[in-house]
KOLDOGU-227801 format. One record per residue: x, y, z of N, C-alpha, C, O in turn. Coordinates in steps of 0.02 Angstrom, whole numbers, plus 50000, padded with zeros to 5 digits. Example, Ala and Ser with C-alpha at 12.3 -4.5 7.8 and 13.67 -1.06 7.14 Angstrom:
<recs>
506604971650390506154977550390506604983550390507124983450423;506424988850354506844994750357506455000250394506705005750402;
</recs>
This chain:
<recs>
388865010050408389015004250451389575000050421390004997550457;389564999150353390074994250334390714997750330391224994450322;390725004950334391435008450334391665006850388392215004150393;391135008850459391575008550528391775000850534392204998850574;391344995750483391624989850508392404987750464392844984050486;392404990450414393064991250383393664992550402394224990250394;393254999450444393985003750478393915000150534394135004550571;393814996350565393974993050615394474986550603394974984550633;394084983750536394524977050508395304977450498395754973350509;395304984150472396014987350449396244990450523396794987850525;396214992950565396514992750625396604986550663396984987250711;396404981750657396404975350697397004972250656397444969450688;397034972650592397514970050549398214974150581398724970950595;398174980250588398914983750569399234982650656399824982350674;398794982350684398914980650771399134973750766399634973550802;399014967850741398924960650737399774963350719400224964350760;399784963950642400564965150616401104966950654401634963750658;400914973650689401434977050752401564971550773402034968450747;401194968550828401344962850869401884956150835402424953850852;401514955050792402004949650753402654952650732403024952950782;402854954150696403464960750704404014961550759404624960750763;403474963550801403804963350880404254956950911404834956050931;403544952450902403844945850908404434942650867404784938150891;404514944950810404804940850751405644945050800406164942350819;405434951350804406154953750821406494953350900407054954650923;405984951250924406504949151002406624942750983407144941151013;406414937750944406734931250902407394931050893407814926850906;407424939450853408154940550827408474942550865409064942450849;408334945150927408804949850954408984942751031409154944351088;408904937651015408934931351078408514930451132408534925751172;408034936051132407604936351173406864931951172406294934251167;407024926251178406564921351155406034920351225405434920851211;406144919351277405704920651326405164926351330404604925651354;405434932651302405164940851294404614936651223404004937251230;404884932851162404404931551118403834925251139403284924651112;404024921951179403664916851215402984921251232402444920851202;403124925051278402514927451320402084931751256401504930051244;402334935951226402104939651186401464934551132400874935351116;401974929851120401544924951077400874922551141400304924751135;401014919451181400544915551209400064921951235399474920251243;400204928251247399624931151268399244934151204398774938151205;399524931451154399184933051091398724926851072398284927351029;398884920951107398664914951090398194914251150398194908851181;397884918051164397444915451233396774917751214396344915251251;396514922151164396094920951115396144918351053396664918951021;395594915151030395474915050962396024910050937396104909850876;396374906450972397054902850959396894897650916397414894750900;396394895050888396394890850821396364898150729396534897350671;396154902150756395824906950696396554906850640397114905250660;396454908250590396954910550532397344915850557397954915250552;397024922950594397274927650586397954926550643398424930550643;397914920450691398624920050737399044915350705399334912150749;399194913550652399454907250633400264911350652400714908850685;400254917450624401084918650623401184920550712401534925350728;400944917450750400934915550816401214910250838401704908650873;400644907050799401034899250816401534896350801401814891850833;401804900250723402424897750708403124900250743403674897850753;402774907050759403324910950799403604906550878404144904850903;403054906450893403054904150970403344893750960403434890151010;403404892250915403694885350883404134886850887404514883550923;404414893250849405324893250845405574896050900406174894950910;405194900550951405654903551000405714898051050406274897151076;405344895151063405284887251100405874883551079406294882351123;405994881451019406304878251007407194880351003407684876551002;407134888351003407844890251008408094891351083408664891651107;407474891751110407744894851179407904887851217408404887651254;407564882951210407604877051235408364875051230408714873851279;408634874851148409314872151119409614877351151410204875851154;409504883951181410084887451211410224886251271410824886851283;409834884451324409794882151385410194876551390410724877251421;410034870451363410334864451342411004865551339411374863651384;411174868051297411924868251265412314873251341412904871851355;412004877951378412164879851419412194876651460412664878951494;411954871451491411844867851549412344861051534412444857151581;412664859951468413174854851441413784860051453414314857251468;413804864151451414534869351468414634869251558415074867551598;413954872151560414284871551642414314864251658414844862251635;414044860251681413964854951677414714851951685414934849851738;415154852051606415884851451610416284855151640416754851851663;416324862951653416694865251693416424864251766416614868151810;416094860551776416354856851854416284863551895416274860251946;416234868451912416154875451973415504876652000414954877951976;415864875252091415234874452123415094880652102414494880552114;415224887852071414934894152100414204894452043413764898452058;414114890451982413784889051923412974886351975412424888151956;413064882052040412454880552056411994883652041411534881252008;411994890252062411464894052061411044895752001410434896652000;411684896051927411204894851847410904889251850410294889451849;411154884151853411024878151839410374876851878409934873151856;410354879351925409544877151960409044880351929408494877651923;409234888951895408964894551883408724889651798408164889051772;409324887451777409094885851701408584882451692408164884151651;408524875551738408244869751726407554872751754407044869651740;407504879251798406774880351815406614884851760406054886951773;406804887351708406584892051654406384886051612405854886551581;406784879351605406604876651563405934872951548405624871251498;405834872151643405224869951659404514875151653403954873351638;404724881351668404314885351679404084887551597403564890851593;404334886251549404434889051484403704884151462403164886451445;403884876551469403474871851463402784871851489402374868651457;402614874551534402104877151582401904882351556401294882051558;402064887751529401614892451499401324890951448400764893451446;401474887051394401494886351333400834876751360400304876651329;400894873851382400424866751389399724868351405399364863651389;399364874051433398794875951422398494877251357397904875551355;398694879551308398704880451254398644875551201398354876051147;399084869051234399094864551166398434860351150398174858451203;398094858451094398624857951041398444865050990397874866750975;399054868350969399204873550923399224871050838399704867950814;398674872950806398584868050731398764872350691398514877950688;399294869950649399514872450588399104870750534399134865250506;398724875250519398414874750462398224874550378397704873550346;398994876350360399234877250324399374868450282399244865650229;399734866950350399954860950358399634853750376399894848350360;399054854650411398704851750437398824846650471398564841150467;399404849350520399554847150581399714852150656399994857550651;399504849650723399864853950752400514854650764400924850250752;400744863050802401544862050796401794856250854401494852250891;402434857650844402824854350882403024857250934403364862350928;402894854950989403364856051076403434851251106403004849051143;404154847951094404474842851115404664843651199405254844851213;404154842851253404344842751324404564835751351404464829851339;404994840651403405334834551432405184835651502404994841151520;405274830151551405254830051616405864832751660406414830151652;405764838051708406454841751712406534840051819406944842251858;405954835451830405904835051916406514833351930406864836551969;406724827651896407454826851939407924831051953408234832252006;407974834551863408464841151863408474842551914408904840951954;407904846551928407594850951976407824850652041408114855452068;407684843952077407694843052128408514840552136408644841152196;408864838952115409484837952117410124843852085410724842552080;409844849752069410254855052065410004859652126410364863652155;409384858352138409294863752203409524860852278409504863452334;409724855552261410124850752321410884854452320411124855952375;411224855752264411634857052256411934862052262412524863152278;411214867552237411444874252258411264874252327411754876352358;410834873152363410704872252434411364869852483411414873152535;411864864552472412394864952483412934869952467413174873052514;413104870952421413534878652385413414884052448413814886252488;412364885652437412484891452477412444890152543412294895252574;412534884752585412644884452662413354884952654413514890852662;413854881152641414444881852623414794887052620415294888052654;414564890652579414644897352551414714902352607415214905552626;414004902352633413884907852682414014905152755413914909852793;414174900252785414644896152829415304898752844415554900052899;415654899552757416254901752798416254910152776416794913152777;415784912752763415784920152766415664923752844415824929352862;415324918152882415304920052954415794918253021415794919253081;416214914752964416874915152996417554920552984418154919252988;417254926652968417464932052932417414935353015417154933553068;417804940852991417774947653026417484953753018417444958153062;417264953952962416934959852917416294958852929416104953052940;415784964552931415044963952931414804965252876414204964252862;415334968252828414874966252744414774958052741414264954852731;415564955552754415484946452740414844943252765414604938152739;414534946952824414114943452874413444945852844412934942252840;413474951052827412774953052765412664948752704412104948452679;413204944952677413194940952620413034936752632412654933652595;413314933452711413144927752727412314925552726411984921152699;412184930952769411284932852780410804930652711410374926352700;411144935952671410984935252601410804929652576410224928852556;411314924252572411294917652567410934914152591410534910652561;411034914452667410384910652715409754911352686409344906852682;409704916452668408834918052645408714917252589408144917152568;409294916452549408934913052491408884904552479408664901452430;409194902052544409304895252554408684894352578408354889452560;408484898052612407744897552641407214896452593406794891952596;407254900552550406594902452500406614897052465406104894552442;407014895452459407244889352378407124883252437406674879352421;407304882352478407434876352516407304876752596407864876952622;406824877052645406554878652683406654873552740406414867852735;407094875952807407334873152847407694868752833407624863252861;408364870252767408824865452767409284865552829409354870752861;409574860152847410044860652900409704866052963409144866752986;410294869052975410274875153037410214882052979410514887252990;409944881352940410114889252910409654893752924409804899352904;409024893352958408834898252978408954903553027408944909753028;409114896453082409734898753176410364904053139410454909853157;410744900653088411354906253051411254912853026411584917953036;410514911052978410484916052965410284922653016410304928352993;410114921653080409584924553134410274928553145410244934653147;411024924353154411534923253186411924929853136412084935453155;412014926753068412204932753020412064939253030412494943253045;411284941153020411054949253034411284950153120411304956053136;411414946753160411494949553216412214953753200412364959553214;412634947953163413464949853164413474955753112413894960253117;413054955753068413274960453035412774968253024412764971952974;412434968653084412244973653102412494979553128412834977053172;412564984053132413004990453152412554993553196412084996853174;412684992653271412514995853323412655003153358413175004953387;412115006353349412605014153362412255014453447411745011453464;412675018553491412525021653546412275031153551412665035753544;411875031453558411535037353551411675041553628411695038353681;411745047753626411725051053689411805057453661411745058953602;411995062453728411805070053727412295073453749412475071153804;412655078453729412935080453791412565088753766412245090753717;412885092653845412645101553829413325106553844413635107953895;413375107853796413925112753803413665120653828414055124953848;413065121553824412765127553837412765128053922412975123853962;412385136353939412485137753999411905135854037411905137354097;411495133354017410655130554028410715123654034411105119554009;410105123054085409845114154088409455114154054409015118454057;409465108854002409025104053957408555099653998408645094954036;407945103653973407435097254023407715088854020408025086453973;407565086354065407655080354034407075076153992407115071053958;406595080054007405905075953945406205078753888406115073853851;406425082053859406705081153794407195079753803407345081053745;407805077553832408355073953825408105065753803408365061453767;407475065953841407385058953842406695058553767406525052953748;406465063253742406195062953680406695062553625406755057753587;407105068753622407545065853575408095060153582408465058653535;408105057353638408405050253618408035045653610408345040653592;407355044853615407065040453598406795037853545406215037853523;407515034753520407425034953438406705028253411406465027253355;406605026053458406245020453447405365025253402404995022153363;405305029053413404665036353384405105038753303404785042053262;405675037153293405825039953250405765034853190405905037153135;405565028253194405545025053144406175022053114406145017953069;406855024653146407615023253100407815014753112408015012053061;407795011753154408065005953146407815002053085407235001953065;408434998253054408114995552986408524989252984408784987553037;408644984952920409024977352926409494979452971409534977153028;410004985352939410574983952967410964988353010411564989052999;410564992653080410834999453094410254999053146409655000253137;410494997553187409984999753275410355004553297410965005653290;409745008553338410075015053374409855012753449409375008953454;410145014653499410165011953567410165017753599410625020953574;409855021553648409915028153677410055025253774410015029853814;410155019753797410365016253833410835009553791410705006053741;411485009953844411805006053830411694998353834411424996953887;411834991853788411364985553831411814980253827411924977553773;412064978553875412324971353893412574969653847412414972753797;412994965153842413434960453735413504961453692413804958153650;413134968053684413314972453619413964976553619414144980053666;414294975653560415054977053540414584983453508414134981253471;414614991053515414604994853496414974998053443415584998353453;414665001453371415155002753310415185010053334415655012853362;414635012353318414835018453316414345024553377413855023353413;414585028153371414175032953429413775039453395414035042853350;412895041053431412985046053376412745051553423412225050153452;413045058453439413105061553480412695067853470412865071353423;412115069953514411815078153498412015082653546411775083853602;412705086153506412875091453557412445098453565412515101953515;412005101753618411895106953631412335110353622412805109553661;412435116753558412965120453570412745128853622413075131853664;412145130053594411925138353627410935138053608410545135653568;410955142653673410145142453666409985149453700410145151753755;409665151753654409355158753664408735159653682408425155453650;408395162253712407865164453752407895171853743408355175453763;407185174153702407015182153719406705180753766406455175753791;406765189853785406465191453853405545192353843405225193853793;405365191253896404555192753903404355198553858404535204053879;403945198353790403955206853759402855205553749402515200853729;402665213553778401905215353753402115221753722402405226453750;401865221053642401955226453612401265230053595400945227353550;400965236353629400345238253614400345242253532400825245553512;399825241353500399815245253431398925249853457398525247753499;398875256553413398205258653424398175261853353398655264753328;397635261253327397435262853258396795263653255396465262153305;396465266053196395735265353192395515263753130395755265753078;394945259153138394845255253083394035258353059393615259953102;393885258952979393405260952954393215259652918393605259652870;392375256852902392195252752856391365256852842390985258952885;391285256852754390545259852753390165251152713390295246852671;389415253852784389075249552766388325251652735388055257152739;388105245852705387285249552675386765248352731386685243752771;386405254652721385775254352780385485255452758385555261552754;384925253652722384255253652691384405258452624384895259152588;383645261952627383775268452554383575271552576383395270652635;383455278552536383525284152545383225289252492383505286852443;382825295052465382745298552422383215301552386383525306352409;383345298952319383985305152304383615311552290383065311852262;383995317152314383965323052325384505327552264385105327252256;383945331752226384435337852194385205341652220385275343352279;385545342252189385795349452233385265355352252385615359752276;384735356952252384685361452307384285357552356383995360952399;384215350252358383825347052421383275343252389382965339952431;383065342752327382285342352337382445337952281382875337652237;381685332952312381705323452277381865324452217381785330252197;382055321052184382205320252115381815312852092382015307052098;381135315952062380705309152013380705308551961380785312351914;380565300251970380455299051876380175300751824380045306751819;380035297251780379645298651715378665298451735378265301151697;378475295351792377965294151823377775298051876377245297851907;378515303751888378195305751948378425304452015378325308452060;378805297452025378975295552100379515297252108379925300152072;379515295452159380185298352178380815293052194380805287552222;381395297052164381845289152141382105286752226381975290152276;382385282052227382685276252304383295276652284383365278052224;383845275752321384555274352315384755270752381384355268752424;385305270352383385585264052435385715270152481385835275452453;385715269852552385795273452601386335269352620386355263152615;387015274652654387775272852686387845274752706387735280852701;388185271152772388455276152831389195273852852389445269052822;389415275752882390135275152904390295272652971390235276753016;390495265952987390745262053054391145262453057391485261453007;391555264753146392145268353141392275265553218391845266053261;392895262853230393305260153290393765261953278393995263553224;394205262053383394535263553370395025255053410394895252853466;395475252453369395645249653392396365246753437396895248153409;396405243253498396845244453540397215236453541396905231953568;397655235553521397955227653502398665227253525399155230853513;398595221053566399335218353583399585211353577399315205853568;400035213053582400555207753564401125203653597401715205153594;400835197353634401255193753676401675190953635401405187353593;402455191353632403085187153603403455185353645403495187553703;403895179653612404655174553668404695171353604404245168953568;405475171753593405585166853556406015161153594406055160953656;406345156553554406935150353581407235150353532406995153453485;407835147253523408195147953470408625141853498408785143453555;408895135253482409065130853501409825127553429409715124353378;410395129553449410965128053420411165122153408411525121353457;411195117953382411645111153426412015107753357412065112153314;412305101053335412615097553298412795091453314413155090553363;412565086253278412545079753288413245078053250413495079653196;413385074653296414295071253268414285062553258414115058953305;414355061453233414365052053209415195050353235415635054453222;415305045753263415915043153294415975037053275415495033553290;416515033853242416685026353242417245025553323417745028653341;416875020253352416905020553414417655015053412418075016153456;417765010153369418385008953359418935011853360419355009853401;419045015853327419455020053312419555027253355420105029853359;418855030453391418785034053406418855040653351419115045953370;418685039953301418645045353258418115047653240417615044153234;418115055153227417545059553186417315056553149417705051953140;416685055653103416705054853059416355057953000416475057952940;415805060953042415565068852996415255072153051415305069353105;414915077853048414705083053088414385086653063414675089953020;413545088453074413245090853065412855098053097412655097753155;412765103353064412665106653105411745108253100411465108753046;411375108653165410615109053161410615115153203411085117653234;409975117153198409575123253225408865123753239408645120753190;408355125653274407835126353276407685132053309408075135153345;406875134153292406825141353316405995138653348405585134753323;405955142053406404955139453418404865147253434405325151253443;404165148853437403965156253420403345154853466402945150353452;403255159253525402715161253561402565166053553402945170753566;401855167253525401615174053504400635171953535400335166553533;400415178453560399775176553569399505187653560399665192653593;399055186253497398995192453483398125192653510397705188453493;397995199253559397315200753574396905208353579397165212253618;396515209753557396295217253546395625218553580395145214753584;395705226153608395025229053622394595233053585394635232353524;394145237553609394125240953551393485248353579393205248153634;393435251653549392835258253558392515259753489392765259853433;391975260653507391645261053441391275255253425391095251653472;391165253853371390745247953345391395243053295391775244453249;391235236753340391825234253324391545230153229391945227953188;391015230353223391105228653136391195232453103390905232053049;391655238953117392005241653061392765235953019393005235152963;392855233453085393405226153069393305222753041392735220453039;393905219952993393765214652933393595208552962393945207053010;393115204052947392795196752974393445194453019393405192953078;393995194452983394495189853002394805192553069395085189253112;394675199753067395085201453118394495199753219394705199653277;393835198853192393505197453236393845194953306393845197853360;394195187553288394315182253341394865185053399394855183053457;395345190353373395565193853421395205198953487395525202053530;394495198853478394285202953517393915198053582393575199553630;394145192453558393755185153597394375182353636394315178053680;395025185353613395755182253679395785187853702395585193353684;396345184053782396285187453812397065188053839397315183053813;397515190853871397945188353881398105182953932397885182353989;398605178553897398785171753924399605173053973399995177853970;399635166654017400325167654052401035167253993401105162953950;401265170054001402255168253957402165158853989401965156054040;402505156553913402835149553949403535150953977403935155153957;403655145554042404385147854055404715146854019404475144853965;405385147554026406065144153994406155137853985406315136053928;406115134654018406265124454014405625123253973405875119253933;404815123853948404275125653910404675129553857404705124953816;404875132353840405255136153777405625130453741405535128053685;406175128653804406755124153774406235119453734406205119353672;405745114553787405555108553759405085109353681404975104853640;404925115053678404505115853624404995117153569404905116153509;405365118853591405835121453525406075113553486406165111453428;406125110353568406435101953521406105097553477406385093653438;405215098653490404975096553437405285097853364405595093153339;405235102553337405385105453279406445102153292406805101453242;406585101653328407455099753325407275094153326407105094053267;407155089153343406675082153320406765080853248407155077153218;406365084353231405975082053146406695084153090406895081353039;406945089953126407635089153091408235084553107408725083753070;408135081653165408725076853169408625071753142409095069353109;407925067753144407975063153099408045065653023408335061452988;407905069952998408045071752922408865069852912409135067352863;409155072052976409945071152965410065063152932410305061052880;409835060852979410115053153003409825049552949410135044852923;409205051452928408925046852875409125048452824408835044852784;409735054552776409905055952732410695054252736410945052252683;411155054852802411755053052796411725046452841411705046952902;411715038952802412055032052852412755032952862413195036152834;412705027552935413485029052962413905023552897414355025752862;413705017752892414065013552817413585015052752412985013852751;413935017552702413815019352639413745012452592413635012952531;
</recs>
C-alpha cells in the first residue's frame, strides 16, 4: 500500500512539473493569455496548497506582462490616430477586461513564502469599452456604407460582413440591419437554370421539371440562388444550362436459359451393407446405421426481362454578361430494367435457398420509353448536383 501510494506521489509530482514548465514557457514565448488559462485551471483546485505556489507566481507575472503589453499597445495606436485600428482597440480593451475576469474568482492567491497575497492590480475598463465600441461601430457603418456604393459583389459581401459584425458587437445600430439585408441581396450571384434537348426524343416534362427543381437539391447557400423560372428585378449573373445531348433505349429483350439443377439430400438411415449385400455389425452384434442420401434433381427453365436507357447530356455554366462559356461538363447516366423469373420440373429444392424467390415472379409489362427516360434521371439528378456542388460559378 505505501508503494502504490508513493508511486502515485511521484506521478502527481512529475505531471504538476510538466505543467509548470509548460507554463513557464508560453511566458517566454509571449504567450501570456495561453499561460493565464493554464495557470488558473491549475488553480481551481487546491489553490491555497504548497504544491501550486509556482502557479501563482506564474500566473502574477503573465498578468502582469500581458497587461503592460496591451497598454503600451493601446498608447501606439491611440497616437497613430487610424480609424482602421478601431477594431484592436475595442478587441484590446475587451482582453483586458476579460483577462481580469478569469483570474477575480480566484482571488485572494497567498504567497506563502511571503506571507502575502499576490498582486493583480485591476482596473475599470467600462468606459474603454463602451467608447471604443462606439467607435468601431461607426468605422464599420462607414466602412461598409461606402462598400455598397461599389459595383462589385465581392465589395457588397464585405459590406455584409461588416453589417454583421456591427450587429453582434452593437445591435440595431442605425439602419444596419435594413443594409445589411440590402448587402447579401447585392452581392448575391443569381443563376438562371433551364434545359435545352439536342436529342431526337421528347423529354418528359416531369423530369424536365424534377431536374430543375433545384429547390430538392439543397444548393442555394449565402451567396448563389438557382432560379429554374425566371423572376421579376433580378439582374441575372449567370446561366446554368442541362443540355440533352443523346439517349439510347434498348429494344424489348426475354432471354430464356434451361439447365438442371442437383442437389443430394439426407433421408433418414439406412443398414450399411458388405460388398456382397449383407448387414455389417458391431462388436455386440447389431447392426451398424449410416445416413441414407438421395439425389433431388430439376430441371430448370429461367428468363430474363431486360431494357436499358442510357441518357448523355452536359451542363454548361454561362456568365450571362458577357455571354461566355465558362466551363462544361460532361454527365451520363445509365437505368437498367431487368426482372428475372423461373419455372421448373422436378422437385424444385434441388435449388439453392436463394434461388427460391424466382419461382414466385412472374412476368411483368416492359416500362415504356418516356418511364425509361424518367428513371434514368433520377440517377442524372444525383450526379448533377455532385457537379454543381464541387465546381461554384465564383471561386
Amino acid at each position: 500500500m505505501k508503494k502504490i501510494t508513493l508511486l502515485f506521489s511521484i506521478l502527481f509530482l512529475a505531471l504538476s512539473s510538466c505543467g509548470v514548465k509548460t507554463t513557464q514557457s508560453l511566458i517566454s514565448d509571449g504567450n501570456y493569455d495561453g499561460a493565464i488559462d493554464r495557470a488558473v485551471e491549475a488553480l481551481r483546485t487546491k489553490k491555497d496548497s504548497k504544491g501550486k505556489q509556482d502557479y501563482v507566481y506564474l500566473l502574477e507575472e503573465a498578468f502582469a506582462k500581458g497587461k503592460d503589453r496591451d497598454l503600451r499597445d493601446l498608447e501606439m495606436m491611440t497616437k497613430e490616430a487610424n480609424p482602421a485600428n478601431a477594431e484592436r482597440i475595442y478587441n484590446t480593451y475587451l482582453q483586458l477586461n476579460n483577462r481580469q475576469e478569469k483570474i477575480r474568482p480566484l482571488l485572494p492567491l497567498p504567497l506563502l513564502k511571503q506571507g502575502k497575497n499576490a498582486s493583480f492590480p485591476f482596473d475599470n475598463y467600462s468606459n474603454e469599452i463602451v467608447s471604443s465600441k462606439n467607435a468601431l461601430s461607426k468605422y464599420l457603418y462607414e466602412n461598409a456604407s461606402a462598400l455598397l456604393k461599389s459595383n462589385n459583389k465581392l465589395d457588397f459581401r464585405k459590406a455584409y460582413d461588416d453589417f454583421f459584425y456591427l450587429e453582434s458587437i452593437n445591435p440595431g445600430y442605425k439602419n444596419s440591419k435594413k443594409l445589411m439585408t440590402d448587402a447579401q441581396f447585392k452581392g448575391t450571384d443569381f443563376v438562371d437554370v433551364y434545359a435545352t434537348n439536342e436529342t431526337n426524343m421528347v423529354i418528359p416534362k416531369r423530369l424536365q421539371d424534377d431536374l430543375l427543381d433545384f429547390k430538392t437539391y439543397g444548393l442555394n447557400d449565402k451567396w448563389t440562388v438557382y432560379h429554374s423560372a425566371r423572376q421579376k428585378n433580378i439582374a441575372y449573373d449567370y446561366s446554368l444550362i442541362i443540355n440533352f445531348v443523346q439517349i439510347n433505349i434498348s429494344p424489348e429483350q426475354i432471354k430464356e436459359k434451361e439447365f438442371i439443377k442437383e442437389r443430394q439430400i439426407k433421408d433418414g438411415v439406412k443398414t450399411l451393407l458388405d460388398g456382397r449385400g449383407r448387414p455389417v455389425k458391431d462388436s455386440l452384434g447389431k447392426e451398424i446405421k449410416v445416413d441414407n442420401y438421395r439425389m433431388l434433381r430439376a430441371k430448370i427453365y429461367e428468363f430474363r426481362q431486360f431494357k436499358s436507357c442510357q441518357i448523355t447530356a452536359k451542363v454548361d455554366y454561362v456568365d450571362i454578361k458577357t455571354n461566355q462559356l465558362l466551363q462544361s461538363f460532361p454527365v451520363s447516366s445509365e437505368f437498367i430494367f431487368e426482372n428475372i423469373y423461373a419455372t421448373y420440373k422436378g422437385d424444385r429444392n434441388a435449388c439453392e435457398d436463394n434461388y427460391m424467390n424466382y419461382f414466385d415472379r412472374r412476368s411483368v409489362p416492359f416500362p415504356n420509353n418516356e418511364q425509361m427516360v424518367y428513371d434514368t434521371g433520377e440517377d442524372l439528378k444525383a450526379r448533377l448536383k455532385d457537379i454543381i456542388v464541387r465546381n461554384k460559378f465564383r471561386r
